[in-house]
C-alpha positions as semicolon CSV with decimal commas, in nm:
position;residue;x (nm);y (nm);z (nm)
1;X;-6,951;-2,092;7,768
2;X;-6,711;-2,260;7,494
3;X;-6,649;-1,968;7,291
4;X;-6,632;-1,744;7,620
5;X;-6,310;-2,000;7,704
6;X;-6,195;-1,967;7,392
7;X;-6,126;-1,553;7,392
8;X;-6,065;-1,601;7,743
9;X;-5,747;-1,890;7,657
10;X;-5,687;-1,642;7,376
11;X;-5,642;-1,316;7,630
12;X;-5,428;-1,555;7,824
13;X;-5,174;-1,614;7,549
14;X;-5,183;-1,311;7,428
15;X;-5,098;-1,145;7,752
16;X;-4,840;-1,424;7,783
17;X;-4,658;-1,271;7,407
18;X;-4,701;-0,912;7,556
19;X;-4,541;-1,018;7,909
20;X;-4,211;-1,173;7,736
21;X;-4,184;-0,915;7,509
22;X;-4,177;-0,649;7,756
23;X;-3,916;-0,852;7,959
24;X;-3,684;-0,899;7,699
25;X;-3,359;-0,764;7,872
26;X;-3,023;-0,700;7,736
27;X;-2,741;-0,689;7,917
28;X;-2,365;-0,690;7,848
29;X;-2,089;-0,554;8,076
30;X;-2,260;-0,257;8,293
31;X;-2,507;-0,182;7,963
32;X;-2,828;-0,359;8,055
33;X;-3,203;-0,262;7,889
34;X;-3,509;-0,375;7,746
35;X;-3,584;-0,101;7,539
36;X;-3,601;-0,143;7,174
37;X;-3,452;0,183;7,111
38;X;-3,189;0,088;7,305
39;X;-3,143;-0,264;7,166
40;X;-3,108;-0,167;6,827
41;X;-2,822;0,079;6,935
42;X;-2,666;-0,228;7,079
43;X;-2,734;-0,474;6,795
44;X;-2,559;-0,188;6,558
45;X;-2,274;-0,190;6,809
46;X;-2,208;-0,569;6,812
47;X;-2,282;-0,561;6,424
48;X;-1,983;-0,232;6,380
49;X;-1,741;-0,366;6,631
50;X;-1,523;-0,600;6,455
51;X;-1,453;-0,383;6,179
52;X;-1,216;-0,013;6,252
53;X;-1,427;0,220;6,132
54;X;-1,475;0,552;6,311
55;X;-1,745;0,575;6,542
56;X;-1,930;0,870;6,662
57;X;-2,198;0,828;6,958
58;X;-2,432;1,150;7,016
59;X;-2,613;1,149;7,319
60;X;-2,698;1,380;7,641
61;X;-2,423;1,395;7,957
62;X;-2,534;1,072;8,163
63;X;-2,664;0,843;7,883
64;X;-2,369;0,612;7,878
65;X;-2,146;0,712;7,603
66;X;-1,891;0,559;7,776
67;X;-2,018;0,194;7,856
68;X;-2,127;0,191;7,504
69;X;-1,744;0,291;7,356
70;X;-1,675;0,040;7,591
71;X;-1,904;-0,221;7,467
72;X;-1,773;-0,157;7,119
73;X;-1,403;-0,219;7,258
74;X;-1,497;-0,580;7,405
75;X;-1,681;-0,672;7,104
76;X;-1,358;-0,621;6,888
77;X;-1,055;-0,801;6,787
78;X;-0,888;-0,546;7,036
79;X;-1,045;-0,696;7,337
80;X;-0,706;-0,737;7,498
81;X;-0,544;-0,426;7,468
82;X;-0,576;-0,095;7,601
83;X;-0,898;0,102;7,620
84;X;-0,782;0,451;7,646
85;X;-1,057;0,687;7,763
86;X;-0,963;1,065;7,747
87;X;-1,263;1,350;7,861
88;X;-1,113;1,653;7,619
89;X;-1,344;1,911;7,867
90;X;-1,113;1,774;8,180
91;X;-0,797;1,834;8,043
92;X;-0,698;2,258;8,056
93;X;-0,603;2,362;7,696
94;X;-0,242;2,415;7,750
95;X;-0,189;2,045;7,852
96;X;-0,397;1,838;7,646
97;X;-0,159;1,803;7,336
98;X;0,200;1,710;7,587
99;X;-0,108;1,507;7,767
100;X;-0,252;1,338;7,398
101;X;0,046;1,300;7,250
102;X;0,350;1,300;7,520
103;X;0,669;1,525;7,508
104;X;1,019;1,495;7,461
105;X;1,248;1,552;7,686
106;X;1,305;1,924;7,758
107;X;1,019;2,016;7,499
108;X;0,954;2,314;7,771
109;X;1,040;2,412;8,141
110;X;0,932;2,118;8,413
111;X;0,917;1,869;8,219
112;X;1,008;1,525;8,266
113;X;1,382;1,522;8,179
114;X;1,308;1,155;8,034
115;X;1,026;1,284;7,805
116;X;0,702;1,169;7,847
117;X;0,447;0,871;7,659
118;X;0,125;1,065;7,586
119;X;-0,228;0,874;7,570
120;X;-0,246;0,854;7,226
121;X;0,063;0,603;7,180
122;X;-0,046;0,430;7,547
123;X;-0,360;0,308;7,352
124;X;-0,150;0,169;7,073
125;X;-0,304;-0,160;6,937
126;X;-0,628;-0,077;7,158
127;X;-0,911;0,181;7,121
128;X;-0,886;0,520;7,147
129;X;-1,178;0,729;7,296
130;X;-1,201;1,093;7,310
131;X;-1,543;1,164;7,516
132;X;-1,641;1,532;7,472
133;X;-1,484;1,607;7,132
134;X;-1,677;1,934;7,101
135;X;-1,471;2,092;7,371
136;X;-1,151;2,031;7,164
137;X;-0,946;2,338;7,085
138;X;-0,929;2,423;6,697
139;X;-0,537;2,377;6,738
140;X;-0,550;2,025;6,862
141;X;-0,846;1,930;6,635
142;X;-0,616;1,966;6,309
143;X;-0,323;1,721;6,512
144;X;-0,632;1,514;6,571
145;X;-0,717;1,508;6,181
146;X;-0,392;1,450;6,094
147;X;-0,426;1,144;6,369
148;X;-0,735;1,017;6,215
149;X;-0,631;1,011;5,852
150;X;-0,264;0,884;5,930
151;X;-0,244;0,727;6,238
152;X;0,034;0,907;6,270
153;X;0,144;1,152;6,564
154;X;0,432;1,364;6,642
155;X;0,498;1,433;7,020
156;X;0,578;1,801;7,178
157;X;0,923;1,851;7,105
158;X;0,986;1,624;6,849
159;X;1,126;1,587;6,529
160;X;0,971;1,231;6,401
161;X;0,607;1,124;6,346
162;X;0,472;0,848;6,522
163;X;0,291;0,529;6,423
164;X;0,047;0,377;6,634
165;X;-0,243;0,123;6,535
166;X;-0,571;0,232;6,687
167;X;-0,922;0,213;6,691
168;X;-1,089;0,612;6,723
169;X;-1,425;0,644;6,920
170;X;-1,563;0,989;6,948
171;X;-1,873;1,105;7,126
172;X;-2,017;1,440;7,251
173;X;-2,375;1,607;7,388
174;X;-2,306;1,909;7,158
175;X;-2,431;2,027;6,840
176;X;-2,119;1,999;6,632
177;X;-2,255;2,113;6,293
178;X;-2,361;2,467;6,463
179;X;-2,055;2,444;6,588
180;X;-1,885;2,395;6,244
181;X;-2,114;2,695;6,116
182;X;-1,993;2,902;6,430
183;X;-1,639;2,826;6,296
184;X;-1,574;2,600;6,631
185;X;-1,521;2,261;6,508
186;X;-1,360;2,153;6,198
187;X;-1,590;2,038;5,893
188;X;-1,320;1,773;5,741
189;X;-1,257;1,617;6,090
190;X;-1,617;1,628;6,183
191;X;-1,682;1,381;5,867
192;X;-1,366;1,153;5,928
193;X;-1,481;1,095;6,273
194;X;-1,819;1,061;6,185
195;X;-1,831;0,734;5,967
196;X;-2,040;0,555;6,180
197;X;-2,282;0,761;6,348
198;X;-2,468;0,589;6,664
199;X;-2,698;0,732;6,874
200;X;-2,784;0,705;7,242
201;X;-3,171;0,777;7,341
202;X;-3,237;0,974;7,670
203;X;-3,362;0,788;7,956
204;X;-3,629;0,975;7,943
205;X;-3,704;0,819;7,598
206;X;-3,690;0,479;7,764
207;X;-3,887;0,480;8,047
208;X;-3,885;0,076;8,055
209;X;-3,552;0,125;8,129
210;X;-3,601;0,287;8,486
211;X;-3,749;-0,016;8,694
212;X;-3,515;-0,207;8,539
213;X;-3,193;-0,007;8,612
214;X;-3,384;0,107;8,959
215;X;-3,348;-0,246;9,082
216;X;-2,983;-0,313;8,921
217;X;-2,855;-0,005;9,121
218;X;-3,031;-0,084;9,431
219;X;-2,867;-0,429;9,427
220;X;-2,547;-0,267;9,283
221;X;-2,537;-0,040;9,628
222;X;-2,675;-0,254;9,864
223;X;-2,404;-0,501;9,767
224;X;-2,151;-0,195;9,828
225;X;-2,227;-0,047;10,183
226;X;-2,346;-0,429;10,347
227;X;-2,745;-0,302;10,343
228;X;-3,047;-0,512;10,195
229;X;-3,264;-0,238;10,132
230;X;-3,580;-0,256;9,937
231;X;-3,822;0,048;9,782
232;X;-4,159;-0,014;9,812
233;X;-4,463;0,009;9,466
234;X;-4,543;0,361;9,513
235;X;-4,183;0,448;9,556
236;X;-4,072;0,284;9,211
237;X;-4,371;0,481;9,075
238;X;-4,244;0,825;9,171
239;X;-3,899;0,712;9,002
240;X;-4,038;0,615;8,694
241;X;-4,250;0,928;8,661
242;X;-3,856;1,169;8,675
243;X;-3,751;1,273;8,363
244;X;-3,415;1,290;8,453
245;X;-3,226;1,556;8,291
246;X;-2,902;1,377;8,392
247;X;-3,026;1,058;8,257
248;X;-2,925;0,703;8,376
249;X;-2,602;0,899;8,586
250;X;-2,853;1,093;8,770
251;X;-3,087;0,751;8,857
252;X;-2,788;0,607;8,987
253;X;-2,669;0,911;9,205
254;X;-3,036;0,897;9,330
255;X;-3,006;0,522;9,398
256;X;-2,707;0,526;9,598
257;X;-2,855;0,819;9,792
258;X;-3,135;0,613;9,844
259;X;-2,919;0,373;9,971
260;X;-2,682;0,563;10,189
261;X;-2,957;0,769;10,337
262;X;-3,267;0,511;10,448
263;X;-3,365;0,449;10,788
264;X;-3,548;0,172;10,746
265;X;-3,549;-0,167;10,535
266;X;-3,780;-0,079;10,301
267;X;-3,828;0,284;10,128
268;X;-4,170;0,461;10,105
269;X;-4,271;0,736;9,965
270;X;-4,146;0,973;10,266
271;X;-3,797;0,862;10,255
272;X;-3,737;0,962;9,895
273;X;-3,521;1,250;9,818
274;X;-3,766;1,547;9,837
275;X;-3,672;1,706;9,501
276;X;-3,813;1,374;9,363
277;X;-4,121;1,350;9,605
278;X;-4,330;1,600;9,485
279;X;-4,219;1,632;9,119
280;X;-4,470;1,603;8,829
281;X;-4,658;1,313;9,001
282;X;-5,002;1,433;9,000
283;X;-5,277;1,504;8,756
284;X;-5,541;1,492;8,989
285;X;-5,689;1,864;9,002
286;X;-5,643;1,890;9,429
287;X;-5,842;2,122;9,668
288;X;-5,620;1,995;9,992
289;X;-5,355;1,817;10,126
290;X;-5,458;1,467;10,078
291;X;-5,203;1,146;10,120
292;X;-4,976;1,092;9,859
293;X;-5,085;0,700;9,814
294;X;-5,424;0,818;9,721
295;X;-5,288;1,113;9,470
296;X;-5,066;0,859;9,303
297;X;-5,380;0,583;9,273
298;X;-5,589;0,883;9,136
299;X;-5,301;0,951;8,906
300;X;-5,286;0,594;8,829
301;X;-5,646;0,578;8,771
302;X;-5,657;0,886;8,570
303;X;-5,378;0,724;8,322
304;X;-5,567;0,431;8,275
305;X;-5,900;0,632;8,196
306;X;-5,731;0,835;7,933
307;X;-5,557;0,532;7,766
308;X;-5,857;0,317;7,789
309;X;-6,065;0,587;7,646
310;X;-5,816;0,667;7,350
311;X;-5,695;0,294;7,248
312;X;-5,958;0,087;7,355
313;X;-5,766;-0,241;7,388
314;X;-5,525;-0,339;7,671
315;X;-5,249;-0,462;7,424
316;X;-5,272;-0,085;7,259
317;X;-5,298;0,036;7,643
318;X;-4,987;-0,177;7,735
319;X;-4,752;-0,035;7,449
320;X;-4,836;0,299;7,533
321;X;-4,822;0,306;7,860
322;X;-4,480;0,107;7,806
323;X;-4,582;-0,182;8,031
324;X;-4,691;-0,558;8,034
325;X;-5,048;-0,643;7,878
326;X;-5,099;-0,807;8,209
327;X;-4,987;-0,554;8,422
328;X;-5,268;-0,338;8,261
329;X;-5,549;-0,646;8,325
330;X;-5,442;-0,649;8,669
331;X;-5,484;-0,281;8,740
332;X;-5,786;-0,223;8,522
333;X;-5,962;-0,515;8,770
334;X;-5,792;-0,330;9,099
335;X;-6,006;0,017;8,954
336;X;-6,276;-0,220;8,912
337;X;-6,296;-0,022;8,502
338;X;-6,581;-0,185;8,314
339;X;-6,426;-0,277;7,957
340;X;-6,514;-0,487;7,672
341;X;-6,319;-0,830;7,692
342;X;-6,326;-0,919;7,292
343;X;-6,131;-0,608;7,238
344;X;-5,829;-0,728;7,460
């Protein structure tokens, strides 16, 4: 009976190690995770930030490029000036140099007859971001070299360069070396801009992330449009399951549709948007129409057979299923599995 205690006190604490772990959250401004992955990106942001190097983040549309650049703003000595955000794909290609680096007056026809500050000199002192660099023309990009290596700028129009004192953060979902091999993107300003290199994992990657931002959103909207909805177990499990090709923008369209869109207090599986519902949430092999509760426990219960099987111990289980240790106790006792207890 004593040395049952003992691996029984021992579980216990162990569990308790796996449970903070897993909760370990990180949050600053709208950035907030508990993914490793993600945390390190962070702790190489906060580590980068005070110095003015170049950064360039990679990542899919929807990741946050953005809130990071952001993040990397507020955690410098530049804090209190501008953060200057320009999307390069938004901007048509016969505005975006008058609109980057302003005009003089009468540089062309309609202009402003007082000339114009461009975006470039409006972040002076601040941070400059250009989101989307890959859909810079090749005319711009060699103004934007000159930018980089100089700080230095001439507007449309103009006769003298420019000074300005900024901090350049680039980021973009393409593939910019094919694009330098397709003769699209500049080699030499691909490598100034790319002096620190940062990457941004897919949500996909961090599925820990998804209950976690699921239940930021939901309090994010309900706080918006006056509701106090809540989603119900089976609901959160159909979320987590998404891969989300739009990654954490697409969660939070979803959310707010959620929101917007629910006819009662608290969500269920039927009140889900349908191209969710029925997406990749089965494994069960299915003869009929059965409820979806009971596919998604024999999915459940499926999971936790295979992982069982392969890793034999419900720490192993826990990491790769990407949940607590105790969460895995608790359903492995719910399927009533049969499982050896000095393994755990």
């Amino acid at each position: 009976m004593k040395s049952k205690l003992n691996r029984v006190n021992l579980r216990n604490q162990r569990a308790q190690h796996e449970n903070s772990h897993a909760k370990r959250t990180v949050s600053f401004n709208n950035f907030i995770t508990n993914s490793d992955k993600m945390i390190k990106v962070l702790e190489l942001a906060e580590k980068v930030a005070p110095m003015d190097s170049s950064i360039f983040i990679h990542g899919e549309t929807g990741v946050g490029k953005g809130v990071l650049a952001r993040v990397i703003h507020d955690l410098s000595s530049r804090k209190d000036k501008k953060f200057i955000q320009v999307n390069c794909g938004a901007i048509p290609s016969a505005l975006i140099e008058s609109e980057l680096f302003g005009y003089e007056s009468g540089a062309f026809t309609g202009a402003n007859k007082h000339g114009k500050q461009g975006l470039v000199e409006s972040a002076d002192g601040g941070t400059l971001f250009l989101d989307e660099i890959g859909e810079m023309p090749l005319d711009i990009q060699v103004k934007i070299l000159h930018l980089v290596q100089d700080r230095t700028f001439m507007k449309v129009g103009g006769t003298k360069e420019k000074k300005v004192n900024i901090r350049i953060i680039s980021a973009t979902n393409k593939d910019l070396k094919q694009m330098i091999k397709n003769n699209q993107f500049r080699e030499d300003l691909y490598y100034r801009l790319h002096v620190v290199p940062m990457e941004i994992p897919q949500l996909r990657e961090r599925k820990e992330d998804i209950l976690l931002l699921t239940d930021y959103f939901l309090k994010k909207f309900n706080e918006k449009y006056g509701q106090s909805i809540t989603i119900d177990d089976h609901s959160k499990l159909i979320l987590q399951l998404q891969d989300y090709p739009g990654n954490v923008r697409e969660l939070e369209n979803v959310m707010e549709q959620i929101v917007v869109t629910a006819r009662k207090p608290i969500v269920t599986i039927e009140d889900l948007p349908s191209d969710l519902t029925y997406k990749d949430t089965a494994l069960v092999n299915l003869t009929g129409i059965i409820p979806l509760k009971k596919a998604l426990e024999e999915t459940e219960k499926q999971l936790l057979s295979q992982a069982l099987s392969t890793y034999k111990s419900t720490r192993k289980m826990a990491k790769a299923l990407e949940v607590s240790q105790t969460t895995i106790m608790r359903k492995l006792g719910k399927y009533q599995f049969i499982y050896d207890e000095d393994k755990i």
